[in-house]
C-alpha positions as protocol buffer text, in pm:
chain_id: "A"
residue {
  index: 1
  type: UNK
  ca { x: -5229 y: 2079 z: 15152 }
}
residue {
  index: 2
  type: UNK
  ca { x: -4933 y: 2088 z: 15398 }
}
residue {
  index: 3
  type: UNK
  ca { x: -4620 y: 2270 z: 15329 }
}
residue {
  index: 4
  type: UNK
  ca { x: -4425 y: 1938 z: 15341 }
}
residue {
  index: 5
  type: UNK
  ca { x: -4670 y: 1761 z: 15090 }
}
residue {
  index: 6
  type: UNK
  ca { x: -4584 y: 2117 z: 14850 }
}
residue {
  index: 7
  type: UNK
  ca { x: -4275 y: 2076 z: 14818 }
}
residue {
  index: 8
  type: UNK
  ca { x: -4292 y: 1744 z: 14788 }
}
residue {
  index: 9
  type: UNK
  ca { x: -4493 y: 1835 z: 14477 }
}
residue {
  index: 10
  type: UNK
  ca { x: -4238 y: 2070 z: 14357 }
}
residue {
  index: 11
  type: UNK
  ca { x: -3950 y: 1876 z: 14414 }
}
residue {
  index: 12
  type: UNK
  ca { x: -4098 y: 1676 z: 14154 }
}
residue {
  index: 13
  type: UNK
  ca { x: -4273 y: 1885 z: 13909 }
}
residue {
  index: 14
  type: UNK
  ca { x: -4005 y: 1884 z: 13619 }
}
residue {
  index: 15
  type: UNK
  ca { x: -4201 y: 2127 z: 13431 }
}
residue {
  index: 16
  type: UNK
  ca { x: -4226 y: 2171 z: 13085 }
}
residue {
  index: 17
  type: UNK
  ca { x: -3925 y: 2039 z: 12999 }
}
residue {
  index: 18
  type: UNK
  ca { x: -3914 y: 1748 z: 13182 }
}
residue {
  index: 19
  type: UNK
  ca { x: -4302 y: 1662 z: 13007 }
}
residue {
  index: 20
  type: UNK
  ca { x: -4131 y: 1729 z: 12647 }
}
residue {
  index: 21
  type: UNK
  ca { x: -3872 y: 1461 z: 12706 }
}
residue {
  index: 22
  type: UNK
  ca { x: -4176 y: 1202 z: 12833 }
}
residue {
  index: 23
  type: UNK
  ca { x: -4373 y: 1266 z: 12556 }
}
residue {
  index: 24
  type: UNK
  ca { x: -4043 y: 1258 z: 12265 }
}
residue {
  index: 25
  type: UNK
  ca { x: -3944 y: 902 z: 12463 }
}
residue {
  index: 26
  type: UNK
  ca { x: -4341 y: 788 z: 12465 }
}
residue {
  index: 27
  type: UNK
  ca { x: -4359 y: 868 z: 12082 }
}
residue {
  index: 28
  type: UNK
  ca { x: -4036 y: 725 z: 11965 }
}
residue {
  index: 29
  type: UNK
  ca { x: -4143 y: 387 z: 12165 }
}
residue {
  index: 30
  type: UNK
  ca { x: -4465 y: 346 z: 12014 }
}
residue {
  index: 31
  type: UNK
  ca { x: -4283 y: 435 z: 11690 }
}
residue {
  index: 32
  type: UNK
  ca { x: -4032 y: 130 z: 11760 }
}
residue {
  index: 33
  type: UNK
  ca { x: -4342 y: -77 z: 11868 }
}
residue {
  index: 34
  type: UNK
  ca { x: -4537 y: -2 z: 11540 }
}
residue {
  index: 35
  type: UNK
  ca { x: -4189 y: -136 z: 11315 }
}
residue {
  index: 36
  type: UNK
  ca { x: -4189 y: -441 z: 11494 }
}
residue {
  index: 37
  type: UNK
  ca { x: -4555 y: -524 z: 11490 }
}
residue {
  index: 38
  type: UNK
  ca { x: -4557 y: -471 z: 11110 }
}
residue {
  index: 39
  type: UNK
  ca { x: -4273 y: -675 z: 11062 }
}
residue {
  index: 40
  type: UNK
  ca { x: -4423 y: -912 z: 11275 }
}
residue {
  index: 41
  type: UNK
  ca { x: -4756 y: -916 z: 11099 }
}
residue {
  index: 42
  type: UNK
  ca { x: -4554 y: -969 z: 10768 }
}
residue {
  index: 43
  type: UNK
  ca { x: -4359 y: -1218 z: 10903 }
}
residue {
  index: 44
  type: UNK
  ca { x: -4602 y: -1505 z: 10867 }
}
């Protein structure tokens, strides 16, 4: 890999911190998604 393409990587990489956030959103949406499908199952 070139040195530009590297720090293109970096620039980036976020790290753990930036993963944890992903993951909390990703969770809380299929959380939200789960509510509504229930009450959308019950619904009818």
């Amino acid at each position: 890999m070139s040195d530009s393409n590297l720090k293109t990587v970096l620039k980036f990489d976020f790290g753990r911190k930036g993963f944890d956030k992903a993951a909390m959103f990703l969770i809380i949406l299929a959380a939200i998604l789960v509510l509504l499908g229930v009450y959308f199952v019950y619904s009818f």
